[in-house]
N, C-alpha and C positions, 0 to 999 in steps of 0.2 A: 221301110224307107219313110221319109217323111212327108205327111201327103198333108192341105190346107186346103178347104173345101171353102169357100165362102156362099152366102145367099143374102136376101133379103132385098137388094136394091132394086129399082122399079124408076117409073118418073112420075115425081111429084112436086105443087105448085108451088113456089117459093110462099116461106111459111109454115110447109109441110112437116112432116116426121116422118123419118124409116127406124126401121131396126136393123140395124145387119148382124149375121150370124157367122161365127167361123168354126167347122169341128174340125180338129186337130186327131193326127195319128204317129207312128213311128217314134216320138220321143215322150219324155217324162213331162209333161205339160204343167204340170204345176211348178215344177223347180227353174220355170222359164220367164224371164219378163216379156212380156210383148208388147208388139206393136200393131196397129192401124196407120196403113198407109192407102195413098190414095196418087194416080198419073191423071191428070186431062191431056189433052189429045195437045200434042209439041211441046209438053211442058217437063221437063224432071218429076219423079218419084216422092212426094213429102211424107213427112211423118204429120200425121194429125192425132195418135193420143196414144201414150203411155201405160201399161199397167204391171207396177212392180208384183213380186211373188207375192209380198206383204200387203198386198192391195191398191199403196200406196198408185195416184194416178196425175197424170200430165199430159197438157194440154198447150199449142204454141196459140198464140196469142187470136187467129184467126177464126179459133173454133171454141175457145175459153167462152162457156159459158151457157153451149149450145147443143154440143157432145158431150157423151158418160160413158166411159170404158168401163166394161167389166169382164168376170170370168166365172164361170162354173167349174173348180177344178176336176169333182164327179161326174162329168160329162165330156170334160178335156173339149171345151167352148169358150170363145171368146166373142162379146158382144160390142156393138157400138148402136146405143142409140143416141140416133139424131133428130135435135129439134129447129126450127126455126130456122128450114133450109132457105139456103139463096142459091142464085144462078150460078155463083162462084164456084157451087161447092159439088158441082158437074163434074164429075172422074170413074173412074175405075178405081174399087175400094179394094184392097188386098190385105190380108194379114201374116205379120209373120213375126221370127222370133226380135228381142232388141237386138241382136246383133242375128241378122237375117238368115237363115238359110239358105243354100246355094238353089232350092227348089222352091218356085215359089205357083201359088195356088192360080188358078182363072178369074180369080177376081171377081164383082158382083158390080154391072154397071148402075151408076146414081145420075140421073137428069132430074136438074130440076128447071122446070121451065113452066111457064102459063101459057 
């Protein structure tokens, strides 16, 4: 079954950087585009970064320029590191496929606050 383990988020002071980590199970992880997504507390589910099979990567205008998707597909991981956090960027990070899976991971909380 398909299992999405995420880590990496903490709280750190706006300015900051995390990395976050996602190891993936149960499907063929390379032949998968994904995504990075992220819930703050009353808010809908966004997508904040893209990464096709071909590497190719996207990003919605909020986090352009700040976040870097990537993937190890030898590790069946998917990464997001983030730079030059602000209070905005306060959620619960998730990963999962671009058209999601019906099962989705516990997430890895990000505060960033001074």
């Amino acid at each position: 079954q398909v299992q999405l383990v995420e880590s990496g988020g903490g709280l750190v002071q706006p300015g900051g950087s995390l990395r976050l980590s996602c190891v993936v199970s149960g499907f063929n992880f390379p032949v998968f585009a994904m995504k990075w997504y992220r819930q703050a507390p009353g808010k809908e589910r966004e997508k904040v970064a893209t990464i096709a099979t071909g590497g190719s990567t996207y990003y919605p205008d909020s986090v352009e320029g700040r976040f870097t998707i990537s993937r190890d597909n030898a590790e069946n991981t998917l990464y997001l590191q983030m730079n030059n956090l602000k209070p905005e960027d306060t959620a619960v990070y998730y990963c999962n496929a671009a058209v999601p899976f019906s099962s989705w991971g516990q997430g890895t909380q990000v505060t960033v606050s001074s």
